[in-house]
C-alpha atoms as one frame of an Amber mdcrd trajectory, in Angstrom:
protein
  53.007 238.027   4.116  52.343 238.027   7.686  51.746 241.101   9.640  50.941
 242.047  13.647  47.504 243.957  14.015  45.437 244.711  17.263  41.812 243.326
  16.917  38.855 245.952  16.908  36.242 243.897  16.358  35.444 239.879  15.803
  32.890 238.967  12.673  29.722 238.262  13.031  29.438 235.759  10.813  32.349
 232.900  10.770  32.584 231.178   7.590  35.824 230.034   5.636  37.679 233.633
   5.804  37.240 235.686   8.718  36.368 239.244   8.433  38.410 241.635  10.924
  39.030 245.246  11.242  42.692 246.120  11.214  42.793 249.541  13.367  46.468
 249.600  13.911  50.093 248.068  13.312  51.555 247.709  16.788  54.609 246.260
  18.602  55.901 242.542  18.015  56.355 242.375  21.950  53.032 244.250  23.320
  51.542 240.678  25.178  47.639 241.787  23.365  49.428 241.285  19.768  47.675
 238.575  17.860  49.189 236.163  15.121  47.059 237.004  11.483  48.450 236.020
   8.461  47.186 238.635   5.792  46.427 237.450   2.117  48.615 238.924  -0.048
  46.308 240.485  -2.500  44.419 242.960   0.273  45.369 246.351   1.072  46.625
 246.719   5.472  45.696 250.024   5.785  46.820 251.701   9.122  44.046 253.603
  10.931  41.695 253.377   8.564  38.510 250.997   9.942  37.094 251.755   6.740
  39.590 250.652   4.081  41.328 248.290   6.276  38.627 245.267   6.234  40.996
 242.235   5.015  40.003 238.723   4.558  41.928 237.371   6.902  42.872 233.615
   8.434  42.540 233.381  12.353  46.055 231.791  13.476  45.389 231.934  17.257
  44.724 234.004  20.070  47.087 235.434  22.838  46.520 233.132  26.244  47.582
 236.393  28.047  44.142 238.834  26.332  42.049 240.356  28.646  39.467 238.900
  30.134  37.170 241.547  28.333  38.390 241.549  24.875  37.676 237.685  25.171
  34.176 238.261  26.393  32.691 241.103  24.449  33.337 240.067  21.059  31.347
 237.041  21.786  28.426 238.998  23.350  28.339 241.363  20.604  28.177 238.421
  18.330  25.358 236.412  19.898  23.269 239.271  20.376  23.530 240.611  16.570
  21.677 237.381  15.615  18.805 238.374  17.264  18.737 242.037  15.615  17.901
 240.751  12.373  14.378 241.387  10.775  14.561 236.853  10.192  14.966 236.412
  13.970  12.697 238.550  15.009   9.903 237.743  13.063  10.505 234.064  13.865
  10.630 234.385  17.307   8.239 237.349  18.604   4.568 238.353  18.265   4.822
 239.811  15.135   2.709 237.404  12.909  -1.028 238.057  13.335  -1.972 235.116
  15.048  -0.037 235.304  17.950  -0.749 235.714  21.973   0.054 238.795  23.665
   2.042 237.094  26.189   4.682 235.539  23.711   5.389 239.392  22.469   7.073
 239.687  26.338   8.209 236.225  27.366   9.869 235.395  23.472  12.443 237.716
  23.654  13.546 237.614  27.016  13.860 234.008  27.005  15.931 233.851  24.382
  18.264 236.985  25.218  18.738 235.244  28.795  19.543 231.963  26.919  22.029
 233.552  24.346  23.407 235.413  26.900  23.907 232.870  29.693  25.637 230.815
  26.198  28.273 233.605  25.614  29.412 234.009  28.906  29.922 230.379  29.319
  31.978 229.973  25.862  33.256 233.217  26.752  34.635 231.863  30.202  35.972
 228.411  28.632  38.036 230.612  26.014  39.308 232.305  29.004  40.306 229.287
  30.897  42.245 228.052  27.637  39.542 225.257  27.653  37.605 225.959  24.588
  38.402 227.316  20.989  36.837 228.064  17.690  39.741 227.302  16.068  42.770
 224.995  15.515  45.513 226.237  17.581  48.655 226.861  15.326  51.949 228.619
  16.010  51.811 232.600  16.195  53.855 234.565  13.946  54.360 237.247  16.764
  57.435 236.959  18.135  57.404 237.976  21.399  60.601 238.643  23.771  60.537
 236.429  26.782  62.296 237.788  29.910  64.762 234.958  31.158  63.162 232.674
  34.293  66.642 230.976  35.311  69.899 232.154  35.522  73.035 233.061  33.133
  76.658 233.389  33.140  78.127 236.577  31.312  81.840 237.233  30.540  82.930
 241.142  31.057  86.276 242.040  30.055  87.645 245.026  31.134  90.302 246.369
  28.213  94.073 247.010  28.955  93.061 250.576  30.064  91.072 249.550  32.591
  93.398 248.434  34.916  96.105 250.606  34.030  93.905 253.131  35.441  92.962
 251.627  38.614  89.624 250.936  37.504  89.066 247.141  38.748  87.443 247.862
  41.756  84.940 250.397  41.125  83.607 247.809  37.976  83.801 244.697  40.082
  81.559 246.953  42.977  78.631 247.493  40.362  78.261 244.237  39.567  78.269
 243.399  42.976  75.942 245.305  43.908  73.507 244.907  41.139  72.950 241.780
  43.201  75.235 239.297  40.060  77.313 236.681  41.902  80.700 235.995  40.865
  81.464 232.130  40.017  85.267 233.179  38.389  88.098 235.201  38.531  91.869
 235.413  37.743  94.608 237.968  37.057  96.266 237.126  33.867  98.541 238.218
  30.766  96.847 236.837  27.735  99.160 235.610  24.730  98.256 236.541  21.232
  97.490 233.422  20.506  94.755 233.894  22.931  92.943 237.015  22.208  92.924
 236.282  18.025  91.153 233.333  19.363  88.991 235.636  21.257  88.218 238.199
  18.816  88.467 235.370  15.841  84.933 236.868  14.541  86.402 240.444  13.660
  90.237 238.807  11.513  89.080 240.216   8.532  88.837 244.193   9.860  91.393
 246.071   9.232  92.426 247.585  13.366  92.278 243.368  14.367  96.283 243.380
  14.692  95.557 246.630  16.425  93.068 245.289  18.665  95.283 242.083  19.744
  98.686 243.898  20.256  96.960 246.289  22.585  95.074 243.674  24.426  98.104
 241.473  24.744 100.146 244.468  26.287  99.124 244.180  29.718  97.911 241.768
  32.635  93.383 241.178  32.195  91.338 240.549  35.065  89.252 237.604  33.721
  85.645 236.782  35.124  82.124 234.866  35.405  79.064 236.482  36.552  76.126
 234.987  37.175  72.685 236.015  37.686  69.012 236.238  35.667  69.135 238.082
  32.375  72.783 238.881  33.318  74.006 239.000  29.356  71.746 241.380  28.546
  71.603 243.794  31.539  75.722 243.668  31.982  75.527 245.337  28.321  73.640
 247.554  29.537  75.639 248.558  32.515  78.843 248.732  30.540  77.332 251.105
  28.367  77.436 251.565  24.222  80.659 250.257  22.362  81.396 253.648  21.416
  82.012 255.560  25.159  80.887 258.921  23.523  77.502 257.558  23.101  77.304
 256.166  26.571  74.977 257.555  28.729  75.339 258.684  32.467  75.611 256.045
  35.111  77.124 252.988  32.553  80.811 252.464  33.100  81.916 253.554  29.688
  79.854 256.925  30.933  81.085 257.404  33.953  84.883 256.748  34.010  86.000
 259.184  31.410  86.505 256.820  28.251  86.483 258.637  25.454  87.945 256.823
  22.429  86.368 253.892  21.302  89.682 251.953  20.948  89.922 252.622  24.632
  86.859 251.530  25.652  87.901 249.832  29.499  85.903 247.015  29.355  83.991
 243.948  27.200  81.059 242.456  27.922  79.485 238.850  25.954  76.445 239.845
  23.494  74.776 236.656  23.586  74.401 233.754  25.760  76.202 231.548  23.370
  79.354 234.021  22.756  79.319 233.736  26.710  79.210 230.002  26.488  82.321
 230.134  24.242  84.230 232.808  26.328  83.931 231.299  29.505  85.115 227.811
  27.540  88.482 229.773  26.372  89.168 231.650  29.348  88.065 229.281  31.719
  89.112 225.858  30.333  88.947 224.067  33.494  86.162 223.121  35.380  87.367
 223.578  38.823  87.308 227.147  37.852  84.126 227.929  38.311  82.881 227.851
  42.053  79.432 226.612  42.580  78.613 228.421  45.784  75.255 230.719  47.083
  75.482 234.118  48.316  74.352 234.971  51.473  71.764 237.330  50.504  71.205
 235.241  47.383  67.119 234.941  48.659  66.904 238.609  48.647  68.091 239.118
  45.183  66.123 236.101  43.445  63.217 235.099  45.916  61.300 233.088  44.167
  64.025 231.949  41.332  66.060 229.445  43.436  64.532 226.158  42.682  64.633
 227.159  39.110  68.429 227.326  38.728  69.316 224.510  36.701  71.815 224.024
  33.747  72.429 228.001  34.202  73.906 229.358  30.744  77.243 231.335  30.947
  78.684 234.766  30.377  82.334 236.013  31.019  84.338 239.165  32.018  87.744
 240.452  31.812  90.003 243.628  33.276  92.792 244.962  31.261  95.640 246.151
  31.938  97.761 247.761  29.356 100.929 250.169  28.797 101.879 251.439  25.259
 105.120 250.869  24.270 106.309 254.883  24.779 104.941 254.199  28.581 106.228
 251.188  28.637 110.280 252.559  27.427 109.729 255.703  30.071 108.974 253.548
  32.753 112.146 251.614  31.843 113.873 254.154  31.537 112.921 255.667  34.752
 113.963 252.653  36.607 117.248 252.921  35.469 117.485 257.091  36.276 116.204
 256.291  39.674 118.421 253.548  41.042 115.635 251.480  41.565 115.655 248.065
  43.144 114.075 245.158  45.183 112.593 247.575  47.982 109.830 248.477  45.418
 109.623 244.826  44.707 108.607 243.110  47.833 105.262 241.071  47.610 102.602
 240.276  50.070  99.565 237.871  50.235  96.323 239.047  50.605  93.693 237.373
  50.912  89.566 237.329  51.323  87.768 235.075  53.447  84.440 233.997  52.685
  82.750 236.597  54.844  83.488 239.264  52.580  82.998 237.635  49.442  79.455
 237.067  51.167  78.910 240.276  51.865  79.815 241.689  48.906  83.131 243.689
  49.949  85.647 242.127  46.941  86.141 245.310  45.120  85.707 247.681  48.492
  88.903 245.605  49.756  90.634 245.798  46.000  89.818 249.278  45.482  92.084
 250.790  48.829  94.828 248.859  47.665  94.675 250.467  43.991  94.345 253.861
  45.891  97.411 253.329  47.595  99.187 252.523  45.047 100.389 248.909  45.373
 100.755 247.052  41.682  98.121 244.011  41.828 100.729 240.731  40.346  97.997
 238.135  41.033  94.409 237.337  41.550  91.926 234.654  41.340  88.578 233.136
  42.767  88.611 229.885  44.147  86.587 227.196  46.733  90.018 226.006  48.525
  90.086 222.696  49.937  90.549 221.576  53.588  93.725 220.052  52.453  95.137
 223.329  50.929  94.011 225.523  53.953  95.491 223.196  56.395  98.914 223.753
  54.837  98.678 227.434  54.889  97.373 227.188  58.767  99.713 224.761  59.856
 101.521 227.088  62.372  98.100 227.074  64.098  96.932 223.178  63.835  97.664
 222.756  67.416  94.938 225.462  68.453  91.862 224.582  69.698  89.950 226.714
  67.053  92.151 224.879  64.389  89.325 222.377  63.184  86.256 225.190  63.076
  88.700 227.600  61.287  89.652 224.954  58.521  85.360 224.114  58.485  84.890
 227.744  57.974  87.661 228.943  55.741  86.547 225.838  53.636  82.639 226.763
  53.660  82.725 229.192  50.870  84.673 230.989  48.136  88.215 233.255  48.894
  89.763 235.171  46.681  94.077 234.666  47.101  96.111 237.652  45.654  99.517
 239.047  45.529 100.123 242.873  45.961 103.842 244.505  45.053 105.037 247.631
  46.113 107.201 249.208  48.649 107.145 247.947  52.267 104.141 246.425  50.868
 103.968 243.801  54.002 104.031 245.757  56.618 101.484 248.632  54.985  99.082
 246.087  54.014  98.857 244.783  57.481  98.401 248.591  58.944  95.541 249.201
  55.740  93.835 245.284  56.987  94.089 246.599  60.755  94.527 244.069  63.575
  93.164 240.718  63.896  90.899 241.622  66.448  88.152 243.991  64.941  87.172
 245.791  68.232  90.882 246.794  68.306  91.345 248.523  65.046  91.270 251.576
  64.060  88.421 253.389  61.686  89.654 253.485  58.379  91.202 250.498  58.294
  89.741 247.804  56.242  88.732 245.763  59.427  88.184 248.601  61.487  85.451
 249.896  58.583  83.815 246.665  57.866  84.442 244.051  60.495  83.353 243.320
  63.936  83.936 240.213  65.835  87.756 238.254  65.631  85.980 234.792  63.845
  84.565 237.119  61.011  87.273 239.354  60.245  87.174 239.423  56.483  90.424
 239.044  55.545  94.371 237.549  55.465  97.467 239.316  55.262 101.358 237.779
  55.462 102.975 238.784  58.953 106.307 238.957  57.141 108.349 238.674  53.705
 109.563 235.147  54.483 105.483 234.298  55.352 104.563 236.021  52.045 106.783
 234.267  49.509 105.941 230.889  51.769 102.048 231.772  51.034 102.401 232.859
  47.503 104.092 229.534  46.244 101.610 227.322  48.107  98.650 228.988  46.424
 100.015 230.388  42.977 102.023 228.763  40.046 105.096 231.086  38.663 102.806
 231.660  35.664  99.966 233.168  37.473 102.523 235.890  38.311 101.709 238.233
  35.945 104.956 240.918  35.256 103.573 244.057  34.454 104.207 247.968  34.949
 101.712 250.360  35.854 101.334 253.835  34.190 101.061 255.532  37.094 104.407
 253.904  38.335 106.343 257.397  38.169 103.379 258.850  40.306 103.936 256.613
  43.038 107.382 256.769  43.460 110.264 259.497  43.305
């Protein structure tokens, strides 16, 4: 059986067992745990340096010990040889016959030479240039922290978006310093989401699980960034919100049931692999692109990133079926028609992704109470961004707007609600930073006219132009909000 000890003490004598003192069992990932296999017939005795001498085979030791649990066993070892009653009759004055002189010079002599002997091995162990024994491979498993980068899929439950939530989760991983590579505003089919959540068929709330998931629109996305599996896990918080602690999202935005838990995140680096594979079946998905402030977050990691694994996250957005049937219903009370309908495009330029303002810019649109229809992340190409600029292609600025537009990441979306045009433009502010007002999205986070964050449609026949040239009729995702009663009379 093999078991993890800390060595006390090294033998003094090496012959085809090794005698060590077990003093205590200790923690698989502490980096000064050595690799001992244990014969089955002894006794491990915890804290006992009495009872716990084992016979015991040397595997290896840790290239990480300290320098001075390398060098003092050895010490201690060479100068016990010269303690013993054989050595120092051999090798002092003690015999009759001998000079004076030798009873001084013997000794010292040899402790100098034993000495000088042990540091020397002592310093070759530490260099990893000299060993006793046969190197073989530990039992200790140790945890490695990650040294490139991953790819995690979050998906943020029906409830999440329902409750205008996709803005505040999108802002902490944002600034945790993760860079998003995907995005898109979808309704998933059932077909989908049993493929999704194929590993939990055989429990009893699956048909739940995928009815609820499959009644509303999902913000689907990719973030990437080191250890980013395992530390978006930890951000979202514990499966079950009422054991989530302060500051994780499940903590923090009031989820209380675990069947309405806002938001899923991959557990593994391979269920991200597959995630990002079903959500994200095209390649031309995924934007390869490098954050501004990319340096700052992962100084010394960029020539590292190669062959990055993958993780993926998705926003919900859900009604019941009551909510659903009282909305309905509602419309039909109210008189309610195509002035509640009108759509704008939106959309962000490549400064803002840079600088981190994606779900700053999403999140005073939610506030306002505009119903998000579309959304995704995408590296356009010249070609496409010509077409949407071609009003302006006989400007002078025309070719260094097309360059820059084209230089980075946007993210196109499509916002419904009431006058929604001509609000959205007053909520972007004007074109011109220096002219708009505070409060205002450009008037809060923008300064000078070639950096000014953002696009809005001028008009409804400029929004439904703008809309088909950059989303397919299926990207449109038909869904009502919760809140929809709270917005309007």
């Amino acid at each position: 059986m093999l078991v993890e000890v800390r060595l006390w003490q090294l033998p003094i004598q090496i012959n085809d067992a090794v005698q060590v003192y077990a003093l205590e069992k200790v923690d698989a990932s502490d980096q000064n745990v050595h690799a001992l296999s244990l014969d089955p017939t002894d006794e491990f005795c915890e804290g006992d340096s009495e009872r716990c001498k084992s016979n015991i085979s040397f595997h290896t030791f840790n290239s990480k010990m300290a320098f001075r649990s390398k060098v003092s066993p050895f010490v201690r070892s060479s100068l016990s040889l010269f303690r013993s009653p054989i050595a120092r009759r051999t090798l002092t004055s003690q015999s009759k016959e001998s000079a004076s002189y030798f009873r001084f010079a013997g000794p010292f002599v040899i402790g100098a030479t034993a000495t000088g002997a042990g540091l020397f091995a002592a310093s070759r162990l530490y260099n990893n240039n000299f060993t006793f024994f046969e190197n073989v491979h530990a039992a200790t498993k140790v945890e490695n922290k990650p040294d490139k980068t991953e790819r995690t899929f979050i998906m943020v439950k029906p409830d999440g978006v329902q409750r205008g939530l996709i803005g505040d989760i999108i802002k902490r991983f944002e600034q945790k310093g993760f860079k998003l590579v995907a995005m898109k505003f979808m309704q998933a089919s059932e077909e989908h989401l049993r493929q999704h959540y194929a590993d939990l068929s055989n429990l009893p709330f699956f048909p739940g699980l995928v009815k609820h998931m499959a009644s509303g629109p999902v913000v689907a996305m990719v973030w990437e960034g080191l250890g980013v599996v395992k530390t978006g896990r930890v951000m979202l918080g514990e499966t079950d919100p009422a054991k989530s602690k302060p500051g994780t999202i499940r903590g923090d935005y009031f989820s209380f049931l675990l069947c309405r838990n806002i938001i899923h995140g991959s557990d593994s680096v391979e269920s991200a692999e597959k995630e990002i594979a079903l959500w994200f079946s095209k390649k031309e998905e995924l934007v390869d692109w490098t954050p501004a402030a990319y340096k700052y977050t992962f100084t010394t990691l960029s020539q590292q990133h190669k062959g990055p694994f993958q993780t993926f996250a998705v926003l919900h957005g859900s009604s019941s079926t009551c909510l659903q049937t009282a909305y309905n219903s509602l419309l039909k009370m109210s008189g309610d028609g195509e002035g509640n309908k009108e759509r704008t495009f939106l959309m962000l330029k490549p400064d803002a992704v840079h600088r981190g303002l994606i779900a700053d810019i999403i999140k005073r649109f939610e506030q306002k109470g505009f119903k998000l229809v579309a959304m995704k992340f995408v590296k356009a190409s010249e070609e496409l961004l010509q077409k949407h600029y071609e009003e302006l292609k006989d400007k002078k600025f025309f070719p260094g707007l097309i360059k820059y537009m084209s230089s980075g990441p946007v993210v196109p979306m499509v916002w419904e609600g009431l006058g929604v045009v001509k609000t959205c433009r007053d909520i972007l502010g004007e074109t011109d930073p220096a002219k708009s007002k505070p409060g205002s999205v450009r008037g809060d986070f923008s300064i000078h006219i070639g950096r000014n964050i953002c696009h809005g449609s001028d008009s409804v026949k400029t929004a439904k132009t703008e809309i088909a040239l950059w989303f397919k009729d299926e990207e449109l995702v038909d869904w009502e909000p919760a809140t929809y009663s709270w917005v309007y009379e």
